[in-house]
Each structure stands twice: as C-alpha cells, then as structure tokens.
C-alpha positions in Angstrom: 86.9 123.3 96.9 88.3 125.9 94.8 91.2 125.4 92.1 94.7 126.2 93.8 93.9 125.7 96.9 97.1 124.1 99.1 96.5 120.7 100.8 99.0 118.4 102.5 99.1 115.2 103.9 101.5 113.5 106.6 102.1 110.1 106.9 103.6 108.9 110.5 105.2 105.6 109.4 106.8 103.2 111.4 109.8 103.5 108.9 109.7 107.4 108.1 107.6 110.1 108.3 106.3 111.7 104.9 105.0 115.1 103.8 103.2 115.7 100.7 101.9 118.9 99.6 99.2 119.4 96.7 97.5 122.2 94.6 93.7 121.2 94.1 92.9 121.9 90.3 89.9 120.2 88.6 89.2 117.2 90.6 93.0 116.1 90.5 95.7 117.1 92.7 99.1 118.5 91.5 102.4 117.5 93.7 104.3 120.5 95.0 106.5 119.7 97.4 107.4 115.9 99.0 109.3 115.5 102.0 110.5 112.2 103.6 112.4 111.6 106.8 113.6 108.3 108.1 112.5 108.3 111.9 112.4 104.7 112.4 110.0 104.8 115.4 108.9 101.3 114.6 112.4 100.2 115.6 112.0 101.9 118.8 109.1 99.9 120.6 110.0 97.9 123.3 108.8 94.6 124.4 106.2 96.1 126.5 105.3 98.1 123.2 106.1 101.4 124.7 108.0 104.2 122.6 111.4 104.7 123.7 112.3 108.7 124.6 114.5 108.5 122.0 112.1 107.2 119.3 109.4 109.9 120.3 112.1 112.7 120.4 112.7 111.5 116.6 109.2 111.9 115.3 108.8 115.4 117.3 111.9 116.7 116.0 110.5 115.9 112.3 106.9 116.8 112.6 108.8 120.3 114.3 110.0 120.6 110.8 106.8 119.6 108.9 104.8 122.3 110.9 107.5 125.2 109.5 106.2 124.3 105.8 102.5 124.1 107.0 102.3 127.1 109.1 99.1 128.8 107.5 97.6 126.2 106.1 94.1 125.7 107.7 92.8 122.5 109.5 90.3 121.6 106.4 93.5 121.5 104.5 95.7 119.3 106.3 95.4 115.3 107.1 98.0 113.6 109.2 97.9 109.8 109.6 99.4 107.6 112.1 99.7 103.6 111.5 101.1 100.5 112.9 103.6 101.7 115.4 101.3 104.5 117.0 98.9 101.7 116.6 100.6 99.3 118.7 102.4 101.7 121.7 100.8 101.8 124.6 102.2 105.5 125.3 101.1 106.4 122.2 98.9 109.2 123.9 101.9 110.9 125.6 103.7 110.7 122.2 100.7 112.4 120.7 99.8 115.1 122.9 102.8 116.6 122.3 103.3 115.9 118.6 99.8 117.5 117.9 101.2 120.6 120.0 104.0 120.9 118.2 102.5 120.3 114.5 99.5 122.4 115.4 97.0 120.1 113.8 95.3 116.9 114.7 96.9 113.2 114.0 94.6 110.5 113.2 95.8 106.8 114.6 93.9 104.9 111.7 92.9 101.0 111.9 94.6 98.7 109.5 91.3 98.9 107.2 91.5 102.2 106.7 95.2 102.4 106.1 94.6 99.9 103.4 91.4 102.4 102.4 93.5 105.2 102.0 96.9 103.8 99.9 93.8 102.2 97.5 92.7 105.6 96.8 96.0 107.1 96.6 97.2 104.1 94.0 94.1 104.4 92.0 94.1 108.3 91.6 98.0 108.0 90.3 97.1 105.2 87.9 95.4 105.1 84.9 91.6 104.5 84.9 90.9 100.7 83.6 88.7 97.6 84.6 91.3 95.5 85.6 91.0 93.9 88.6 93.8 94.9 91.0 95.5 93.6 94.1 97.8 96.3 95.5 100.3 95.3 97.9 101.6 98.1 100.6 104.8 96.6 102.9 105.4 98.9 105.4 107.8 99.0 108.5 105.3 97.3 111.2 102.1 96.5 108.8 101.3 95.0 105.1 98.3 96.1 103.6 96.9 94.2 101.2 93.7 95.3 98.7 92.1 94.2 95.7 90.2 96.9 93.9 88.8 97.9 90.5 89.0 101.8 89.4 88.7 103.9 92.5 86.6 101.4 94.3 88.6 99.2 96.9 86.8 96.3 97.0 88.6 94.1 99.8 90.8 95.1 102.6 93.5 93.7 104.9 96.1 94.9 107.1 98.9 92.4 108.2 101.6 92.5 111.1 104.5 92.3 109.6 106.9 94.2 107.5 110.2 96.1 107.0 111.1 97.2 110.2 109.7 94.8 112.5 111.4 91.4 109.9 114.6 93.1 110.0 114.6 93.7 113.7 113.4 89.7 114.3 115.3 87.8 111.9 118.1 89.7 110.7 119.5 90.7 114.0 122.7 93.2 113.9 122.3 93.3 110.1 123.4 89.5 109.2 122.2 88.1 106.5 122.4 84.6 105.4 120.2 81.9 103.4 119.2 80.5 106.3 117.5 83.3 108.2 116.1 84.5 105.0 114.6 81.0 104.7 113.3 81.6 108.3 111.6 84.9 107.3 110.0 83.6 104.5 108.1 81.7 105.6 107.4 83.0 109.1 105.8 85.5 106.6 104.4 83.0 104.6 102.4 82.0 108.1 100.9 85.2 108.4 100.0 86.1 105.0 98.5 82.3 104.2 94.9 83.3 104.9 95.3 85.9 102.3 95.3 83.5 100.0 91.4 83.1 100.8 90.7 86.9 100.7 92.7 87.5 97.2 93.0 84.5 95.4 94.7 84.7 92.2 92.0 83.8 90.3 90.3 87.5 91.4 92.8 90.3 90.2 95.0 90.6 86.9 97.6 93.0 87.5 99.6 93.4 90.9 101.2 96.7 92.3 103.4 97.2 94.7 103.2 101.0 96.8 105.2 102.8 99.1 108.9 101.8 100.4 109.8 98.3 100.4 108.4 97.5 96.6 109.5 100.9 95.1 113.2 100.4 96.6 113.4 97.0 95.0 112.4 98.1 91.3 115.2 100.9 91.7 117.6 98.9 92.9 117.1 96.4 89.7 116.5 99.0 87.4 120.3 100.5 88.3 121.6 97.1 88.2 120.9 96.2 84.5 116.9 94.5 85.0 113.9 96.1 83.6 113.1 99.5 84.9 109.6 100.2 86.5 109.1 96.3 87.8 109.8 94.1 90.1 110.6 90.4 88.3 110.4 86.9 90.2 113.6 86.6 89.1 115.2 89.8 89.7 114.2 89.4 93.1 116.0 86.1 93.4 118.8 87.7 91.9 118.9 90.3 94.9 118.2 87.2 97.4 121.4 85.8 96.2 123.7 89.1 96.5 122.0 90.1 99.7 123.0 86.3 101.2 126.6 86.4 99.6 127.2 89.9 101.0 126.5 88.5 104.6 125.9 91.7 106.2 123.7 94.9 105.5 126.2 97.0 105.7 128.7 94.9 103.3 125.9 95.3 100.7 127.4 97.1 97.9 124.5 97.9 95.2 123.4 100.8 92.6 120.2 102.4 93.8 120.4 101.6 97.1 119.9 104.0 99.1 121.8 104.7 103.3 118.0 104.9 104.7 117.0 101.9 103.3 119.9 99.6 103.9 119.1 98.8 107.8 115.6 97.2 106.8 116.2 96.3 103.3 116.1 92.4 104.4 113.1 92.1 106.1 111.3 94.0 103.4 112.4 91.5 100.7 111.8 89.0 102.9 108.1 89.5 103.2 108.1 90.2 99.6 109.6 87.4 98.4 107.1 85.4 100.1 103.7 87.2 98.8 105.9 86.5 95.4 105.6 82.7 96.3 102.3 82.6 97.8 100.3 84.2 94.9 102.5 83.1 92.7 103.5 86.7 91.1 105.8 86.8 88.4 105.8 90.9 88.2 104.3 93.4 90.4 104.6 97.0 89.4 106.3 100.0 91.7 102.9 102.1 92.1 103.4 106.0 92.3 100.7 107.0 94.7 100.7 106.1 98.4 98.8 106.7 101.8 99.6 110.0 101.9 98.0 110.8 98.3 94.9 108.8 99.3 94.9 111.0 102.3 95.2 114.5 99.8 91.9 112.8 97.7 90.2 112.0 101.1 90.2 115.8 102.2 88.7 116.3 98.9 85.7 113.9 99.7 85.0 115.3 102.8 84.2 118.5 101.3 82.2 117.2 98.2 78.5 117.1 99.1 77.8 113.6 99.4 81.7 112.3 99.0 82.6 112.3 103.1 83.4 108.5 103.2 82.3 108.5 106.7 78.6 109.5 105.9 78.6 106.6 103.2 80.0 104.3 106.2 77.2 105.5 108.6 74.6 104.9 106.2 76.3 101.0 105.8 76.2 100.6 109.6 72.4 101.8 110.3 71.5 99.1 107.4 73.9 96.2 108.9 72.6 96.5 112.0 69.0 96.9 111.2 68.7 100.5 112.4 64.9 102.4 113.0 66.2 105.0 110.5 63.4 107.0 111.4 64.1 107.3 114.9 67.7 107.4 114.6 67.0 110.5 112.3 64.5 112.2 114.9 67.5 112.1 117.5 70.0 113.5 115.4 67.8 116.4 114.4 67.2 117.2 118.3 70.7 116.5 119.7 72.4 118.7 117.2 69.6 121.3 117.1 70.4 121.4 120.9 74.0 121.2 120.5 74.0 124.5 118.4 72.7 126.6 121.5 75.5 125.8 123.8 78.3 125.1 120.9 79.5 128.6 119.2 79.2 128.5 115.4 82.6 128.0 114.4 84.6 125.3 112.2 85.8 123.2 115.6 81.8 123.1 116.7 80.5 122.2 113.2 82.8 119.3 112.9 81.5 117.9 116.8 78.1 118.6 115.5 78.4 116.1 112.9 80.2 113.7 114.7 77.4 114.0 117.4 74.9 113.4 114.2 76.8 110.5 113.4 76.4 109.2 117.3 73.0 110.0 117.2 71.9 108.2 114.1 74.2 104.8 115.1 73.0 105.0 119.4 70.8 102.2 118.5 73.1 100.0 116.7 73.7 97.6 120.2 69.5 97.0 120.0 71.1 94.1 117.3 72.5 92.5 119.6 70.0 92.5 122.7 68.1 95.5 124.2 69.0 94.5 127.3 71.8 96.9 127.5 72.2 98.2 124.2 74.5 100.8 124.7 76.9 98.7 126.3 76.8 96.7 123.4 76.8 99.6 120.8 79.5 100.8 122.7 81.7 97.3 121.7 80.5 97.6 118.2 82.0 101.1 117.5 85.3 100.7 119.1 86.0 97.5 117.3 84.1 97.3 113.9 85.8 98.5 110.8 84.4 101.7 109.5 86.2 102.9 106.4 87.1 106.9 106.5 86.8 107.4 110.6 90.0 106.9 113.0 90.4 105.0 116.1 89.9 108.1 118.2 86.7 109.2 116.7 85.0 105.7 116.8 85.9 105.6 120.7 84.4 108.6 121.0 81.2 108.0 119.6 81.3 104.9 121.4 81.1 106.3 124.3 78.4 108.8 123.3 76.7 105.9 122.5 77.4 104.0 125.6 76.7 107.5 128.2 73.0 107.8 126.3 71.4 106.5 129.4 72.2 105.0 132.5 74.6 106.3 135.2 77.7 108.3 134.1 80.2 107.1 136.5 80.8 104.5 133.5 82.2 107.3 131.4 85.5 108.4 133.5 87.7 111.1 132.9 86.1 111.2 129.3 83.4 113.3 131.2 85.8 115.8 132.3 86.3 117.4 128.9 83.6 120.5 128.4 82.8 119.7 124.5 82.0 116.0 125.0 80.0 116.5 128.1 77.9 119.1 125.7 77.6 116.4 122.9 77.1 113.9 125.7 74.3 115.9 127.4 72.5 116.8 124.3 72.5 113.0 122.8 71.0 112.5 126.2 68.3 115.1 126.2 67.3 114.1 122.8 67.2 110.4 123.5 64.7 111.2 126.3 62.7 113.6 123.9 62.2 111.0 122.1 61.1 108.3 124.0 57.7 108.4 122.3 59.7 107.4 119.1 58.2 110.1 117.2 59.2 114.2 116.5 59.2 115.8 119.8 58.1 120.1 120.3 61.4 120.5 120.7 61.6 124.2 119.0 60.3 125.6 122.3 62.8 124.0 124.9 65.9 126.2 125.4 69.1 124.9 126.5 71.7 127.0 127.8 75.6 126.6 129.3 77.8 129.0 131.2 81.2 127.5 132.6 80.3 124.3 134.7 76.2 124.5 134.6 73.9 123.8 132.1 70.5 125.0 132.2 67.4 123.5 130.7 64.1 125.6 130.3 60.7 125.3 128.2 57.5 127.7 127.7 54.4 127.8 130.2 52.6 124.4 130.0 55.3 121.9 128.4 54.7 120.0 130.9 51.7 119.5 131.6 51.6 118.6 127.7 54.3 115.7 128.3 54.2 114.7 131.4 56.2 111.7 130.7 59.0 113.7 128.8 59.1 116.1 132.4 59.1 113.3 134.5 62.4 112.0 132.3 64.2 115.0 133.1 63.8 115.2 136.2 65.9 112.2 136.5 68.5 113.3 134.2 69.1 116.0 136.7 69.7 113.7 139.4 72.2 111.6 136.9 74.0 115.1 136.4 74.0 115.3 140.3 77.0 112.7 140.4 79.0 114.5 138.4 81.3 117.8 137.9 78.4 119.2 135.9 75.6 121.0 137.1 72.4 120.9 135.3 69.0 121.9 136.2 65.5 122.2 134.3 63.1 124.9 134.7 60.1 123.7 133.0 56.8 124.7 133.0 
C-alpha cells in the first residue's frame, strides 16, 4: 500500500453509526476525518427481531451521508462492519440491500468473534507496544466484547448479549432510574457475564481497558466532575450510581460531560459496567482510544500485505484442525480457479471470488472429519457456524454452500444457484473436484471451459478421453446434474 493513500472504515452499531477516515503512512494510519451519528437501530427491533421502517430509514438516511464523503474512494479502500443488531434482525437482508445501494460499497454482518477480533486490533494499534497482558472490554448497544490480548495478538475472544441499548430498553423502562432496577441489571448482567470469569480470570491480564461508547462516556463524565481524568475508578463509578439513582429519571440527570446522545442509554451501559467492575474485581479500567472501526482501517491493511490477509492465516488453522489432505485440497484449488479464470473476466470483483473459491476449494474436505458419509453436508455446518477470525457471516455461508453443492444433486442449493458468479465458482469447484478424483494433478491445461449467458460449455483435445476414461465418464454425469437446473452445460470431449 502506498503512503497517503485514503482508507475508511464504517461501523453500523446498534447505538450509532461511525465513520473514520485514515491516511496510510509507514505502517500506521493517520485520522482525518471522524464522523458519528446516533441511529439507535438497536432500539428499533421488535420482539420478533425485525427492524422497524423507522429504524432502517435511520441508518439509510446516515450511510446516504457517509457515501457523500466516500464517493471516489475504491472498494480496496473501504470496510464497512455490521454487528449485534444486523446480527440479530431477521430483515436484515431487506435493510441491507438497500443500504449497500445507497453506500455504494459492501457491508459485512461480522460474528461476535470477529467483532471482538477487530476492536483488539484497533485498541492495540492506538496503544503503546508492551508485554502486559490485556483484557479489553468493548460495551456496546446490543453486544459486550470481551478480549484478552498481549501486543497486537488477541489471544481470547468473546462476544456477550447484552449492553447499552438493549439494558436500558429492559430494565430502565421510560428512562426511570432507581436502586432497585439498577440492582436488577446488575446482576441480570452479572448472569451473563459469569462464565467469563472462566475465560479471563483475573489472574491472566494486568491492565484493563475499556473501548468505544459506554466506557469512554463514563471517564468524561468523571473527568468533568472533579475525578481523575483518563480512568474510570470503582469508586467514581459508585459515585455516578448514586447521582444517577437520586436523579430518578434520565432525563432529570443533570451532569458535566454528559452528553444529549448518550443520556437515553447511559443506565444500561453503567449497569453492565458496574457489574464486570464487580465480577473481576476491577478497581480502574482505562478509556481506550482505538475502536472497531480502527481495527477495521488496520485490517484493510493486512489484506493487502503479502502474507497479512487474516483470512488465509485462518484457512490454514482450519485445514490443520480438521486434519485436511493438504495436498489434495491444494490440487483442487489450483484446477477450480485455473478454470474459474476462463469464464471470470480479469478484473478486481473476479480476483476477489477467485480467492474465495480458493479458500472453498482448499476447506471442501473439512466435513471428511466428521464422517465421509456425507461430507459436504457436514462441511457445509462447519463453515456457517465455526468462528473464523477475519471472514463475515456472508462469506462463510457462501463457501458453505460451495462446499455443500461439490457433489450431489443441486436442488439442495436454492435460489443461491440463481446468481451467475456463484454458479461459475460452483461449477468450477465441481469440475475440479471430479478432476481430481484420482487424488493426484490432473492434465487439466488441455480442457477448455467456456460460458456465454446461461450455458457453459466444456471441451478437451482429441483422445482425453480415451486417456481417462474414468474422469469422462464423471462428466458425463455432471451434465445430467446441470440438466435440473437453469444452467445449461454440455461437454465435448474427445
């Protein structure tokens, strides 16, 4: 990546939505321009966990605005995340559609793990490089991460349901505030967040930080208020406790450094604070500069470093879980994508479903751990639910069901069939998975594969087959899979 080039991040939080914009220089990245809007989606799902209009007409109104400052900036540049909320509505796809129309670039829905993966990176890169043993503590509107790393390197991960928005909504109804629903929070949080205790036990980590809203609100509001600036105290916190409860109501809350946006979910927030306070028995945690959105800015960076793509590093942890025939795994990567490039044009979009292909290829036999006895079914389950630092939800369904369509009848598939560049990665996989039934390199230089709109064509040079008989006699039944479908494909081999 060359110095001064532009990158931005977007956070879609269930609390507000976030721009950041950075200037690449040396390995670092310099901030030029942050922009935060409170959409409170979160506060808009209802108890079917669908997104009201209103609430989606609030995020497409912002991310109308966040496109304006982005316009230009190319897709290698740009990262927008999606959390908890998106996580959780079941319309979420009706929300997104239109909000990636409207922002012109995609928006990744990311699993709690890799939310927690990226606001690791984006503390760590704003903090100054030591060996102390971190747990860094993210409370947002519908999710708490929680992580405990040292340097750049997170070393566990957890995402939590609960937070600002959805603690305020549950236990501080209309805005009231007593001691005893404050009580009530606690330790309804304190139910949640008790297996934590297992994951980062006190005796693990030496310092404790505190990123994005909830934390960083706190340490301003005590800092205005006469208590040491830049940390939140055990008991400056109880002091807040204490003037929130006497104040009765949100909006009878009369503090320095609290700010309009903050006020309608400032008690849940402290709520679930107060109680990780308790649990781990914290006596300071520390207001932490970078967020998701600057671990998102350091992530594009990876992706273009040879060797620093996250994903790759997470393939290469998922062949060797699972006990994968790396060899094999290899072969079918080379032949799908080699396959791919003759009916994919060479362009950015097509490079990036090549290696996403690749990264299908190499994992298709990652059900075999479970039972061969339908494999891909199980391979399949594996890659929509297993946590795979760096991808999003939507690109580990989708190599699921690469993995799942790499034999067998296609019916299985749906509507995801219906969409021209995953029936070309599909198709390919396919083809190579057949190719290399013998489990060694097919001659696959010599077999041509072609697509015009609708029909894929298949053709090799005079006496293929009567070299691999086996291989010809394989696809001839793919064609009659294909047959069943919206696709036509046909062989001509020799």
């Amino acid at each position: 990546m060359n110095d001064g080039t532009l990158l931005a991040a977007i956070d879609l939080g269930s609390n507000s939505y976030r721009l950041e914009i950075g200037r690449y220089h040396s390995g670092h990245i310099e901030r030029v321009e942050y922009i935060k809007e409170t959409v409170r989606q979160g506060s808009g799902l209802d108890e079917e966990k669908n997104l009201s209009p209103a609430a989606m007409e609030r995020g497409w109104e912002c991310l109308a605005r966040f496109a304006e400052r982005i316009q230009g900036f190319r897709k290698q540049q740009v990262r927008a995340v999606a959390t908890q909320t998106l996580r959780e509505a079941r319309n979420r796809d009706e929300f997104l559609a239109r909000a990636q129309s409207i922002l012109g670039f995609n928006i990744e829905v990311v699993s709690g793990q890799e939310e927690a993966r990226l606001i690791y990176q984006g503390v760590s890169h704003l903090l100054p490089q030591s060996d102390e043993r971190r747990l860094v503590v993210d409370i947002g509107g519908r999710s708490t991460e929680m992580i405990l790393g040292q340097g750049y390197q997170a070393l566990r991960m957890e995402s939590y349901r609960l937070g600002s928005v959805a603690w305020s909504g549950k236990y501080f109804a209309r805005g009231q505030i007593s001691s005893a629903s404050m009580k009530t929070a606690e330790i309804a949080a304190k139910a949640v967040l008790d297996e934590a205790l297992d994951t980062f036990p006190p005796t693990e980590w030496t310092a404790a930080y505190g990123s994005s809203g909830t934390v960083g609100a706190v340490a301003e509001i005590l800092g205005s208020n006469g208590w040491a600036s830049g940390v939140v105290t055990r008991s400056g916190l109880d002091w807040l406790i204490e003037r929130m409860v006497k104040a009765g109501h949100v909006d009878q809350l009369r503090l320095e450094g609290l700010k309009d946006d903050r006020r309608p979910v400032l008690a849940g927030g402290v709520s679930v604070l107060s109680a990780i306070f308790d649990l781990f028995d914290i006596q300071q945690m520390v207001p932490a500069q970078g967020a998701l959105r600057q671990g998102a800015l350091y992530d594009l960076i990876d992706r273009v470093s040879d060797g620093g793509d996250v994903r790759e590093r997470t393939v290469r942890w998922l062949a060797d879980r699972f006990s994968i025939d790396d060899a094999q795994a290899q072969r079918v990567s080379t032949v799908a994508t080699a396959l791919f490039a003759q009916v994919a044009a060479v362009d950015a979009q097509n490079e990036r479903y090549s290696q996403k292909l690749a990264w299908a290829a190499r994992l298709h036999e990652i059900g075999t751990h479970i039972s061969h006895d339908r494999s891909y079914h199980h391979g399949a389950y594996i890659l929509d639910n297993v946590d795979a630092p760096g991808f999003s939800l939507p690109e580990l369904h989708r190599m699921s069901q690469l993995v799942l369509g790499q034999r067998g009848k296609l019916r299985k598939l749906g509507a995801a069939l219906g969409e021209e560049l995953f029936a070309k990665q599909l198709l390919c996989l396919r083809l190579a998975v057949i190719l290399c039934h013998a489990r060694r390199m097919p001659e696959h230089e010599s077999v041509k594969l072609s697509y015009k709109p609708g029909v894929f064509k298949l053709s090799t040079n005079p006496g293929w087959a009567r070299r691999y008989p086996q291989s010809a006699w394989l696809l001839g039944e793919e064609v009659l899979a294909w047959q069943k479908t919206d696709w036509k494909f046909g062989i001509d081999i020799r």
